[in-house]
N, C-alpha and C positions, 0 to 999 in steps of 0.2 A: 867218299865212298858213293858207288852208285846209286846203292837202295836208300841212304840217305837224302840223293838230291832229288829222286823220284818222288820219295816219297813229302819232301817239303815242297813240292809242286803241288800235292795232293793225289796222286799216283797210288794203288792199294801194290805193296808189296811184299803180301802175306800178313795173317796173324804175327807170325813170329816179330815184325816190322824187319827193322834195320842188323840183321843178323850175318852178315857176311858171308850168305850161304845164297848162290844165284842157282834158285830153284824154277817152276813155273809162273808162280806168282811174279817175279821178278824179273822175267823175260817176258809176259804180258805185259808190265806193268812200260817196261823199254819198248815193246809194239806200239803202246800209244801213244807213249811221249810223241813217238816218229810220226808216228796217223795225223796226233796234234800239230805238229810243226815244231815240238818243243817248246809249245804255251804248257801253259797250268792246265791242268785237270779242270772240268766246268764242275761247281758244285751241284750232288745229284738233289733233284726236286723228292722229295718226297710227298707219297698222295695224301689227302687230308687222313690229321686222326681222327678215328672212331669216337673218341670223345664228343668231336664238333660232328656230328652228321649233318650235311644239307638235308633240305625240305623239298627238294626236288625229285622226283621218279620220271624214268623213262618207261615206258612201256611198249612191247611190242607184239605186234599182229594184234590180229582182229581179238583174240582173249584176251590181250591186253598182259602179256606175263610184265612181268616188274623186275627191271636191270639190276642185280646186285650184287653181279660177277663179272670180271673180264679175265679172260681167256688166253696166254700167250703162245703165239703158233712161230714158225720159220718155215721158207718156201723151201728149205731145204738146195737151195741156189749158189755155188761158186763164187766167192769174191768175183771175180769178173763176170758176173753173167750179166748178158746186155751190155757191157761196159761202155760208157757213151750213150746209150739210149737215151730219150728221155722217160720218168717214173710212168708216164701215162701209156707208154708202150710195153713196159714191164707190166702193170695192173692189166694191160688187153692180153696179154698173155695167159698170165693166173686166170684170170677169166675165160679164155678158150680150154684150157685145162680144165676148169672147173664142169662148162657149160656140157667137155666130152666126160664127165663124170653123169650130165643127166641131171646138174641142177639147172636153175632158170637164172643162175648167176654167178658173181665170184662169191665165194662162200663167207672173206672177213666183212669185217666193216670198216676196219682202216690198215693202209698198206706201211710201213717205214724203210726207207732206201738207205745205202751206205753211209749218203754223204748227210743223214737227218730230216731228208724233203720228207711229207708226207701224201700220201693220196686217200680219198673218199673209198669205199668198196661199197658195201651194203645200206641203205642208211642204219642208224643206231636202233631207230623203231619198226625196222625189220627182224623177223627172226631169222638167224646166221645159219648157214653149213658148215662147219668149222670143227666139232664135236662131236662127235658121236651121242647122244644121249643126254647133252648138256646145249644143246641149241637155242632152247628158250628161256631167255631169261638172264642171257651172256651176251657181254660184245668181243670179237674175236679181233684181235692186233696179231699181221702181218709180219715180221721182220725177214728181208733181203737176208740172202746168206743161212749160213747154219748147214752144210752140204758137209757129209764125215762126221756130223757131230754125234755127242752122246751123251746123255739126260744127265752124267755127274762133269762135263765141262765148265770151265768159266765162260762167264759171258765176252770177255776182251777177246777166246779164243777163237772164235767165227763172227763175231760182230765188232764193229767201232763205240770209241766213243759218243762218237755223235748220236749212236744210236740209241747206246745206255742213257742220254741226255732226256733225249727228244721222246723216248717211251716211256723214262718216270714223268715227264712231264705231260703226256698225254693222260694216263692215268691218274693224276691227278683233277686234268683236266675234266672228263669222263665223272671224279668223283665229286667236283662242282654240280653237276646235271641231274645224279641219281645216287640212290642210296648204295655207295660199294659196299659190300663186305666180306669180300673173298678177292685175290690177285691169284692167278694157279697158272700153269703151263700144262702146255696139251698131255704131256707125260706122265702128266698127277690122273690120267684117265684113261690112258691107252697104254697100251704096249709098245711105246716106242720113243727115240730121242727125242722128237720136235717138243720145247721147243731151240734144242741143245743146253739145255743148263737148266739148274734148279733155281724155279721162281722165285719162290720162299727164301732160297738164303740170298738171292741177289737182290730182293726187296733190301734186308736188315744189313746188306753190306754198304 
């Protein structure tokens, strides 16, 4: 059966699992294989637990607010946008976007691309444009894609694996440095899809 062999790759194909019922879960789950090559699934990083807190704070601007949020956004961007570019051409972008917004820069502090690369935006000890309301004292992550989306989609449905990799890993990384203790999406604050799926349940999946 399909959802069986998907899912002994390590492939999520639904709650239900292996139930003979090819639903969404179960055609995301065959997007990726495909994305992957038909490797395995990469096992996802989870950020540190709360238990272990580091002894680390970042802080930013001259008041010095104290990191212990990160923020996830989507540029709202087409599988193919830029396609071939390179990532530093995509972030000059966001950032011309940004700058005709009337800030002094691109609003995240780090950007993530289809294929996993990562780029710089803000530094971390800056405070971000990202948020309405929630700018200090956040760092704001970037993901490529998310264009159609809607705040109750899965994450495989506008984004890659690689991407799901490389941002539980960043976030964890992030929570190496300072004290996390909140993960949220732009939607958990505004009125709208970004950053196409709910943060919270794609932490716990």
């Amino acid at each position: 059966m399909i959802q069986t062999g998907l899912a002994a790759l390590g492939y999520d194909v639904g709650r239900a699992g292996a139930d003979g019922l090819v639903g969404p879960d179960t055609l995301a789950a065959g997007r990726a294989w495909l994305a992957a090559g038909g490797k395995a699934a990469m096992a996802p990083v989870a950020p540190p637990p709360p238990s272990k807190p580091t002894g680390a704070m970042i802080y930013q601007g001259a008041a010095r607010y104290p990191v212990r949020e990160i923020i996830v956004h989507c540029a709202a961007t087409r599988a193919d946008w830029m396609a071939g570019r390179a990532l530093s051409e995509k972030v000059a972008e966001i950032r011309r976007w940004h700058l005709a917004n009337g800030w002094n820069d691109i609003g995240y502090h780090h950007i993530i691309d289809r294929d996993g690369s990562t780029a710089r935006g803000r530094a971390e000890t800056v405070i971000g444009s990202h948020t309405l309301g929630k700018n200090s004292g956040t760092i704001g992550i970037c993901l490529l894609g998310g264009h159609g989306s809607a705040e109750t989609d899965r994450f495989l449905d506008h984004f890659t694996p690689e991407q799901d990799r490389v941002l539980r890993q960043m976030i964890a990384s992030i929570g190496l440095r300072t004290q996390i203790q909140r993960v949220s999406g732009h939607n958990e604050y505004a009125a709208k899809a970004c950053p196409g799926f709910n943060v919270p349940l794609w932490l716990k999946r």
